[in-house]
N, CA, C and O of each residue as an XYZ file, in Angstrom:
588
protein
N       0.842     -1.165      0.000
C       0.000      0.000      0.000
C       0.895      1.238      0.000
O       1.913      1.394      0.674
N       0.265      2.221     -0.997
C       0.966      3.865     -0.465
C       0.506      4.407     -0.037
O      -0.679      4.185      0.209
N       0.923      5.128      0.216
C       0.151      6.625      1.280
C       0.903      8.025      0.525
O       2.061      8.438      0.585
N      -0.319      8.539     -0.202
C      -0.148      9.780     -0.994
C      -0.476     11.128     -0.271
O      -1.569     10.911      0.254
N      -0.145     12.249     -0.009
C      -0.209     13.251      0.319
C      -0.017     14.022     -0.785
O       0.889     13.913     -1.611
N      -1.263     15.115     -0.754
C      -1.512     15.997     -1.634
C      -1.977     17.144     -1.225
O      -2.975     17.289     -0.519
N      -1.058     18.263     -1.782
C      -1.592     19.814     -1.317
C      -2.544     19.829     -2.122
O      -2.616     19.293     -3.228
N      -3.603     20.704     -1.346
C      -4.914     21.315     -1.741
C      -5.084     22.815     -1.599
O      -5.140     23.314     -0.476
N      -5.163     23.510     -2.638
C      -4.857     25.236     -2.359
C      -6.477     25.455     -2.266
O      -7.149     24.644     -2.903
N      -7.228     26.557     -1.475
C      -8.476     26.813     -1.583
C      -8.778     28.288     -1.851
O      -8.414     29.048     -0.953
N      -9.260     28.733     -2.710
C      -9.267     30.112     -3.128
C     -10.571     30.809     -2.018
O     -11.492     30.122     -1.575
N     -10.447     31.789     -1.821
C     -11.262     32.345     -0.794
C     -12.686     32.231     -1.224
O     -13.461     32.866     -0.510
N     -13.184     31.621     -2.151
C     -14.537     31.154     -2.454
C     -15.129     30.038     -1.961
O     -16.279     29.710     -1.670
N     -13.578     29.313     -1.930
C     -14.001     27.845     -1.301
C     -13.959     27.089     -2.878
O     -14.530     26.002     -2.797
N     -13.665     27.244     -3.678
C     -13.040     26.796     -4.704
C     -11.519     25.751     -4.765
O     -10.441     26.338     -4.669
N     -11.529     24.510     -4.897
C     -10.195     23.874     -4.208
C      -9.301     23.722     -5.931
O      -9.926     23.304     -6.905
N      -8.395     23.974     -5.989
C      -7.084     23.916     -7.057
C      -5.797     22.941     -6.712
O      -5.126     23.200     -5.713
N      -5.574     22.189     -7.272
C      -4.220     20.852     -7.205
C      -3.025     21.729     -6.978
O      -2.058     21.440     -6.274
N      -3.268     23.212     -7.887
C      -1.891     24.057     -8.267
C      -2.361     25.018     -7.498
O      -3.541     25.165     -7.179
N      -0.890     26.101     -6.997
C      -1.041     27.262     -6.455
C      -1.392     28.560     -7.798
O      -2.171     29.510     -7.715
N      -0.679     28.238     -8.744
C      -0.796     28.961    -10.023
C      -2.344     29.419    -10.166
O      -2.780     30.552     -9.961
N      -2.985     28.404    -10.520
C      -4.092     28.223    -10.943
C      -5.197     28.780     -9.677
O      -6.216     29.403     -9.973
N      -4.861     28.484     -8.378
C      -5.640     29.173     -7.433
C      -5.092     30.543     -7.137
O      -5.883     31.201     -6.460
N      -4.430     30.917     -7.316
C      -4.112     32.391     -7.650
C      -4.708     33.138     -8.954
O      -5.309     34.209     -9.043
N      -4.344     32.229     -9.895
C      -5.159     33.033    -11.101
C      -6.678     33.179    -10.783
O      -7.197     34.268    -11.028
N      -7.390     32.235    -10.289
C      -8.961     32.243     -9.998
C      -9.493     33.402     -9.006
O     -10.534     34.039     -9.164
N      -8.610     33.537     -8.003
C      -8.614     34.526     -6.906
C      -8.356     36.045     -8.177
O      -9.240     36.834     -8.510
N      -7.351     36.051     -8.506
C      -7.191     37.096     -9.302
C      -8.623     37.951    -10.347
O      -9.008     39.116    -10.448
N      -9.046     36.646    -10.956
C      -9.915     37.017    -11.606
C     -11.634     36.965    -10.820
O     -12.697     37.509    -11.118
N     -11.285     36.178     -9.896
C     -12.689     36.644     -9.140
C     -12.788     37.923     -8.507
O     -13.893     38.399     -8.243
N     -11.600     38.582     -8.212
C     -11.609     39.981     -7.611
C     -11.745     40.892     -8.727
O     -12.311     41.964     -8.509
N     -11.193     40.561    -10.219
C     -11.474     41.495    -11.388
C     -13.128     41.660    -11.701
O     -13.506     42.787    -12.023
N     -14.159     40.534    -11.615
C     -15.040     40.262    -11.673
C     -15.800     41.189    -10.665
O     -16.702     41.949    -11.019
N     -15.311     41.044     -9.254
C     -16.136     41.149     -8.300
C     -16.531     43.034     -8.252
O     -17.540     43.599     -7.829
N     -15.013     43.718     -8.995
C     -14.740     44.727     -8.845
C     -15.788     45.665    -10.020
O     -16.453     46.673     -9.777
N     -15.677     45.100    -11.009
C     -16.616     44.928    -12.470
C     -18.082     44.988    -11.894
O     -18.686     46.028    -12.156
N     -18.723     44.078    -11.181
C     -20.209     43.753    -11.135
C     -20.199     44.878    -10.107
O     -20.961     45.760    -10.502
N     -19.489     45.274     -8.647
C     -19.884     45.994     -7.839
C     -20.471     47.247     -8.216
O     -21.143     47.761     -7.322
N     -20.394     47.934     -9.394
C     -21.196     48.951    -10.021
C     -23.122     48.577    -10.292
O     -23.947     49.329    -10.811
N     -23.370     46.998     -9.653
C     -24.864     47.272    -10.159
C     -25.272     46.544     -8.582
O     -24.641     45.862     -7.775
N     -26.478     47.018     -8.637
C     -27.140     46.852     -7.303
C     -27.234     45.374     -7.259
O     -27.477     44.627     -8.207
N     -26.967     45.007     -5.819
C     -26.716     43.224     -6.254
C     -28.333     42.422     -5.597
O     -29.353     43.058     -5.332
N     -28.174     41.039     -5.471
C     -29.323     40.291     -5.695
C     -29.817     40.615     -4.173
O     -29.285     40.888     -3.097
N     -31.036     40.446     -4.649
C     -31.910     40.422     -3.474
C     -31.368     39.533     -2.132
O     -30.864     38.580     -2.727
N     -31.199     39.309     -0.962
C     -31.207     38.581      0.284
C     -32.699     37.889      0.225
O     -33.807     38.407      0.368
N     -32.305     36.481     -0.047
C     -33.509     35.462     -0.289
C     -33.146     34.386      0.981
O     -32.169     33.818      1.468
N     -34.766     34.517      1.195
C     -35.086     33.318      2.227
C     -36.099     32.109      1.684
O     -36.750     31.215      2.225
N     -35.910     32.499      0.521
C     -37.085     31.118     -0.213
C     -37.157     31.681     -2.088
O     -36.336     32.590     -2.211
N     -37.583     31.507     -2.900
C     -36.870     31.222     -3.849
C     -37.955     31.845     -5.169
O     -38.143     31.529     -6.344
N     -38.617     33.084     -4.054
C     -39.224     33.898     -4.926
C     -38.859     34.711     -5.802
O     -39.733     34.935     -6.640
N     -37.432     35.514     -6.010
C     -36.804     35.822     -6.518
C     -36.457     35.093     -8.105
O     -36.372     35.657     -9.196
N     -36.324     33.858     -7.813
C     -35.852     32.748     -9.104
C     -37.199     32.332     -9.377
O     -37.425     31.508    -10.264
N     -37.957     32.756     -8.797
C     -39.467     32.068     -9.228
C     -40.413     33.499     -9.914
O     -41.631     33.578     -9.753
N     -39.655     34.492    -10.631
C     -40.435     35.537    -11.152
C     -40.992     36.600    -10.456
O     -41.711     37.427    -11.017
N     -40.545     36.666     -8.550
C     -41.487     37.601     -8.057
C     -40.376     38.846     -7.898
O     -39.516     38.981     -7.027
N     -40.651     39.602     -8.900
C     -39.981     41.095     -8.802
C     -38.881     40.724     -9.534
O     -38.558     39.586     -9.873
N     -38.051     42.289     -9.863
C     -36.485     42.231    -10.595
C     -35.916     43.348     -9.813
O     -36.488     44.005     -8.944
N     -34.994     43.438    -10.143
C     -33.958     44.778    -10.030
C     -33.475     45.753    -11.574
O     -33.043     45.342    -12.651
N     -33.764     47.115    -11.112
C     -33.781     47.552    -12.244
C     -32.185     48.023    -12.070
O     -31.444     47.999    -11.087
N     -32.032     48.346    -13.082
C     -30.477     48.597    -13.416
C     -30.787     49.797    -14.214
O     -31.729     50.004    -14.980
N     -29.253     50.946    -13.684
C     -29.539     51.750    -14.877
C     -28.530     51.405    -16.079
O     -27.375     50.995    -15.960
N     -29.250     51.674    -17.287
C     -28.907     51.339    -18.421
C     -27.286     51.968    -18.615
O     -26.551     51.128    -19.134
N     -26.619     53.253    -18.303
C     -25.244     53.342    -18.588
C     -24.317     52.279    -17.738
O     -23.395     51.584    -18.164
N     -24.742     52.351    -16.669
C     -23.931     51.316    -15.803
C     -23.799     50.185    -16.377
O     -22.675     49.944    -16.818
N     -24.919     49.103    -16.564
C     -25.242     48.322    -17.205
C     -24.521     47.530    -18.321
O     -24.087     46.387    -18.467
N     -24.626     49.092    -19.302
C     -23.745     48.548    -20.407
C     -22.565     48.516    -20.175
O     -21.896     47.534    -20.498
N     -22.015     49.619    -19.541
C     -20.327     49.950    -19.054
C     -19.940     48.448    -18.321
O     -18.850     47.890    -18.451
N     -21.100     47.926    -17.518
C     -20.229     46.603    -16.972
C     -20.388     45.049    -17.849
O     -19.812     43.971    -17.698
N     -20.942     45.292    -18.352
C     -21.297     44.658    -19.809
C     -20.167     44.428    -20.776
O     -19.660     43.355    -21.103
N     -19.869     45.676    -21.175
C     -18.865     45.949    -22.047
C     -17.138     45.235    -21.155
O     -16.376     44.371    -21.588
N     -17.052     46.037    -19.848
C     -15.946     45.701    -19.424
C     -15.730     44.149    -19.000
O     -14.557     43.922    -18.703
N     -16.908     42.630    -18.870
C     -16.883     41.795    -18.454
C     -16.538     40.933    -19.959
O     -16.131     39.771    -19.958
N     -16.783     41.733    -21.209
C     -16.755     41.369    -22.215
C     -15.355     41.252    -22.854
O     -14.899     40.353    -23.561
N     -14.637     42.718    -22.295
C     -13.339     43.180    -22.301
C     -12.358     41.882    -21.575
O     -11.365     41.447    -22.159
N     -12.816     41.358    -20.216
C     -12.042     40.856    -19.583
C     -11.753     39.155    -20.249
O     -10.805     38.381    -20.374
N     -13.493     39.203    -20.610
C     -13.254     37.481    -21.081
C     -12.477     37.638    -22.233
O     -11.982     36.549    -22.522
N     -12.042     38.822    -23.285
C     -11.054     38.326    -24.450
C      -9.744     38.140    -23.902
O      -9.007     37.393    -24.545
N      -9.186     38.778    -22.606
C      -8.079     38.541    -22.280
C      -7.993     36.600    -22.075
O      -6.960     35.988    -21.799
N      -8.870     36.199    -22.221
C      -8.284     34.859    -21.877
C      -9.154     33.521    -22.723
O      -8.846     32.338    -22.574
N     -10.184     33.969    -23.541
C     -10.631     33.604    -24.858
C     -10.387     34.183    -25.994
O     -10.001     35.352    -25.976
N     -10.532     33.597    -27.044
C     -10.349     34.146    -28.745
C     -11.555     33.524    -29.221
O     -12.004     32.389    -29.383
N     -11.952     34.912    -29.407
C     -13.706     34.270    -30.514
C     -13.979     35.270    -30.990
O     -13.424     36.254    -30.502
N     -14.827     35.462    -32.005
C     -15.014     36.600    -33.187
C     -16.817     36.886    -32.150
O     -17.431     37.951    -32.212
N     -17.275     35.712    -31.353
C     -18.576     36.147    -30.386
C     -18.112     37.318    -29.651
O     -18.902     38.261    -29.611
N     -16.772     37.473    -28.947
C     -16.698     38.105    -27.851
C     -16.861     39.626    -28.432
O     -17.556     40.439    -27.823
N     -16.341     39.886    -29.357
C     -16.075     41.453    -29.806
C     -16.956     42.076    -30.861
O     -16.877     43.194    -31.370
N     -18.002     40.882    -31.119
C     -19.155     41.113    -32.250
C     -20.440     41.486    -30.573
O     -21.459     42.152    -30.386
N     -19.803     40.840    -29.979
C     -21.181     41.744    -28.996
C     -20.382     42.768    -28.411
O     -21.219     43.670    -28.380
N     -19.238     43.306    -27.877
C     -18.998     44.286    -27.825
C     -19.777     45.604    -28.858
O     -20.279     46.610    -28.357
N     -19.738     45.339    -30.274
C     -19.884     46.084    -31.319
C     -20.961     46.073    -31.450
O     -21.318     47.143    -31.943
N     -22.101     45.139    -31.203
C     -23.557     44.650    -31.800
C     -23.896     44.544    -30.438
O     -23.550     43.554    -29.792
N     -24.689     45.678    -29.822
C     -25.305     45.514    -28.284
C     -26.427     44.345    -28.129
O     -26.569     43.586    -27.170
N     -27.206     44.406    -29.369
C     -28.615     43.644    -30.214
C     -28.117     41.823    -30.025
O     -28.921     40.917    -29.804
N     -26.264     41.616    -30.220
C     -26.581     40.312    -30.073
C     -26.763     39.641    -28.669
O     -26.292     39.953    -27.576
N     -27.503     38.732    -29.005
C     -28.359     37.779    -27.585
C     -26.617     37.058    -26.887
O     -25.657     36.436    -27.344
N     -27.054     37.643    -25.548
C     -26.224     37.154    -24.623
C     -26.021     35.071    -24.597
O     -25.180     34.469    -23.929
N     -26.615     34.709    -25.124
C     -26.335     33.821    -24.691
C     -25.127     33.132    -25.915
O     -24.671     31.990    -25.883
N     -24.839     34.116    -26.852
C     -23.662     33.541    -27.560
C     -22.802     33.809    -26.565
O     -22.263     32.711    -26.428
N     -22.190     34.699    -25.587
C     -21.108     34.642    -25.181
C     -21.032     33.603    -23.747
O     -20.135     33.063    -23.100
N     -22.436     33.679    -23.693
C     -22.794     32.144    -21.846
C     -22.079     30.891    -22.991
O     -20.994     30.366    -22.745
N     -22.900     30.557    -24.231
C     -22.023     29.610    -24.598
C     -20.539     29.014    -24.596
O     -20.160     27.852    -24.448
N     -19.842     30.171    -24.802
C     -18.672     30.530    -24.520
C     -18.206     29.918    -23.503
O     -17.518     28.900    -23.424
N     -18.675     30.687    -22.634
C     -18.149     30.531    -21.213
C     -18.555     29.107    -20.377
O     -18.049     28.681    -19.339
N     -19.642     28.526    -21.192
C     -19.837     27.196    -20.557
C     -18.697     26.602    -21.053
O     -18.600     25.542    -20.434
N     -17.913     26.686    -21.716
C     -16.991     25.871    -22.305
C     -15.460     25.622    -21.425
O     -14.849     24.572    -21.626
N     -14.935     26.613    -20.498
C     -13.982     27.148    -19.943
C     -14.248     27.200    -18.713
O     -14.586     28.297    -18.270
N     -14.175     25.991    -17.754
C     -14.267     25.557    -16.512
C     -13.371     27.137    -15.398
O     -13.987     27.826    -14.585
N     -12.036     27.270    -15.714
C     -11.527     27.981    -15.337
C     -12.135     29.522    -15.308
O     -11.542     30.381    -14.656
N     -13.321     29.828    -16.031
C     -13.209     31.248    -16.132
C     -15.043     31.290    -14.865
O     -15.926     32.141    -14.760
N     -14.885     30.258    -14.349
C     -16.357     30.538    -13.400
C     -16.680     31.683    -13.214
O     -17.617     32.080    -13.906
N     -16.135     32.535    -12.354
C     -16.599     34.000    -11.920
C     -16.663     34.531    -12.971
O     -16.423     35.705    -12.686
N     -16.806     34.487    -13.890
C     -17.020     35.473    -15.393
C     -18.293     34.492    -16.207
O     -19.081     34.899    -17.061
N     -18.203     33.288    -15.711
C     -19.631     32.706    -16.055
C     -20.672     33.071    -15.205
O     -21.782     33.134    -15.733
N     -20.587     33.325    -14.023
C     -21.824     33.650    -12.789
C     -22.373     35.294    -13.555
O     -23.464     35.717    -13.936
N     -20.864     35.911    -13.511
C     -21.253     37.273    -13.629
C     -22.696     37.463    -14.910
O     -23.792     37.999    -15.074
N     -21.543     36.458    -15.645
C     -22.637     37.053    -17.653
C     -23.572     36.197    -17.201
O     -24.483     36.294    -18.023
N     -23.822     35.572    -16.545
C     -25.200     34.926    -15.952
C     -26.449     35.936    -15.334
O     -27.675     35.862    -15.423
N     -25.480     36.966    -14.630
C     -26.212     38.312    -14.624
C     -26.828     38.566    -15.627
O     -28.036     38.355    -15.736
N     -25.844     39.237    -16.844
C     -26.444     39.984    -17.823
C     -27.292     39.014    -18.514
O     -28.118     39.586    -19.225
N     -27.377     37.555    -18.549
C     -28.097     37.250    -19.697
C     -29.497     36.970    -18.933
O     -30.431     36.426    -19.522
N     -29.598     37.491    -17.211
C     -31.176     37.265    -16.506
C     -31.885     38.925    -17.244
O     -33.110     39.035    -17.272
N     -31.245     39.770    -17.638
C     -31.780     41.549    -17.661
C     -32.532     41.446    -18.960
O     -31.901     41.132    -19.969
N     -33.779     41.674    -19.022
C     -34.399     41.931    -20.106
C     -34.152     43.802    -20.765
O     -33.486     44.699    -20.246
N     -34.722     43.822    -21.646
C     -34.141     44.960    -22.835
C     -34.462     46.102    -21.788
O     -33.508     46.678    -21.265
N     -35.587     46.412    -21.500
C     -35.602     47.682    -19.871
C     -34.830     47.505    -19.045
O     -35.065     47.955    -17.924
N     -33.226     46.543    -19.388
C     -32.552     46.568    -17.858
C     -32.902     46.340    -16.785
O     -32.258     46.812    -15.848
N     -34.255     45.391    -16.505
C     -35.318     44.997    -15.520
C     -33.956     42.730    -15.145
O     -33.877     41.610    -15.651
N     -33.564     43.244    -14.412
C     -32.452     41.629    -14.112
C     -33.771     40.818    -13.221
O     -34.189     41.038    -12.085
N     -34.123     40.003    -14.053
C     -34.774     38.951    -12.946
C     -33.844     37.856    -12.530
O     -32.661     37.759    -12.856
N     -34.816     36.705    -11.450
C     -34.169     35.339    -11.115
C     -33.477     34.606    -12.158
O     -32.313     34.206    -12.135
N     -34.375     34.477    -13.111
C     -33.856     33.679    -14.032
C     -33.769     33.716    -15.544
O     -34.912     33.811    -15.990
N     -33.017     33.685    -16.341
C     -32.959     33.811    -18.190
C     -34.552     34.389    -18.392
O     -35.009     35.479    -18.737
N     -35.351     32.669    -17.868
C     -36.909     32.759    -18.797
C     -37.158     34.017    -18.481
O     -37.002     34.779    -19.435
N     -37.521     34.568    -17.389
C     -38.163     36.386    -16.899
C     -37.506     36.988    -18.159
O     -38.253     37.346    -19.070
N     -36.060     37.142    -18.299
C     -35.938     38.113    -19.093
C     -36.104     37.866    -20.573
O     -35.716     38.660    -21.430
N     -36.776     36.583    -20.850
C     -37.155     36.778    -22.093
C     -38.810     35.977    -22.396
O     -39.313     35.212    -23.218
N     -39.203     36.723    -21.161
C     -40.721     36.560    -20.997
C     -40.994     37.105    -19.615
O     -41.262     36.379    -18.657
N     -40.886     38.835    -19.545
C     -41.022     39.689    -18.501
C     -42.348     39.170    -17.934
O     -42.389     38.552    -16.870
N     -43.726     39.511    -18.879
C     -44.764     39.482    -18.589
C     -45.440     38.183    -17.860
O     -46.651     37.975    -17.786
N     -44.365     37.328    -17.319
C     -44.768     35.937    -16.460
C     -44.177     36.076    -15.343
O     -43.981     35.302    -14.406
N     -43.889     37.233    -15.552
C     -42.270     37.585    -13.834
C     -44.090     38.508    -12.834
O     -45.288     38.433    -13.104
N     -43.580     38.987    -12.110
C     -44.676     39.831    -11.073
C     -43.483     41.090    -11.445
O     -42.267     41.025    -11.624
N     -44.409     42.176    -11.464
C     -43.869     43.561    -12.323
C     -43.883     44.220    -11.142
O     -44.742     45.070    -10.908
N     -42.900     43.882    -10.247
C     -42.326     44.816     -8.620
C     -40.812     44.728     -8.745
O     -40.091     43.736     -8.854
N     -40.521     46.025     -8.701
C     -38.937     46.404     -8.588
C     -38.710     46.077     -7.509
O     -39.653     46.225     -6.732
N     -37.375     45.479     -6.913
C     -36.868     44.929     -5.383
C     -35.845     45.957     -4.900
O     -35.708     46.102     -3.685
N     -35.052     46.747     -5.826
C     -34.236     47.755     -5.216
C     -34.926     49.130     -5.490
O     -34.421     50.170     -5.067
């Protein structure tokens, strides 16, 4: 029998990494992220799961919005190559979920998948519900702003 010992690095998320590299880079970019989204009013404090179940959104204002939009868009080319990432930079109109595709693909870039998980809940009034469906079927959400 052996007996293996193995470091385990844990990024302050609670995220566990084999490598220190790699849990440093994650830490790195979850603070680029964290720093990025802190410009929009964040999610409701839920005690049950009305929020993800259509009751109310958060409105966002639209310059902010795009500005953190744009800059989360900025960050994912530093570490993807796709002709998606910079055609929605340019084309506000294209549907977020070409670049979630993206990002489902790239285990490493999580905190930049949660974030555009944001933008792709905000319907066209900048109205962010619980979930995708709300924002692309407002009129099944309950029409109460939470912030």
């Amino acid at each position: 029998m052996k007996t293996l010992t193995r470091t385990i690095y844990k990024a302050v998320d609670g995220t566990e990494f084999e490598s220190k590299e790699k849990c440093q880079k994650h830490e790195q970019l979850s603070e680029a992220v964290s720093l990025i989204m802190s410009v929009l009013s964040p999610l409701p404090k839920q005690k049950d799961c009305s929020f993800v179940n259509g009751e109310g959104f958060i409105q966002h204002n639209k310059y902010y919005f795009d500005r953190v939009k744009i800059q989360l868009l900025e960050l994912m080319k530093r570490h993807v190559t796709h002709d998606w990432i910079q055609q929605s930079i340019d084309d506000p109109t294209i549907h977020s979920s070409w670049v979630g595709r993206l990002l489902d693909d790239y285990r490493e870039l999580e905190p930049l998948r949660i974030a555009w998980c944001r933008i792709s809940c905000t319907d066209s009034k900048y109205r962010e519900w619980g979930q995708g469906y709300y924002a692309e079927h407002p009129e099944k959400g309950t029409n109460k702003q939470l912030n």
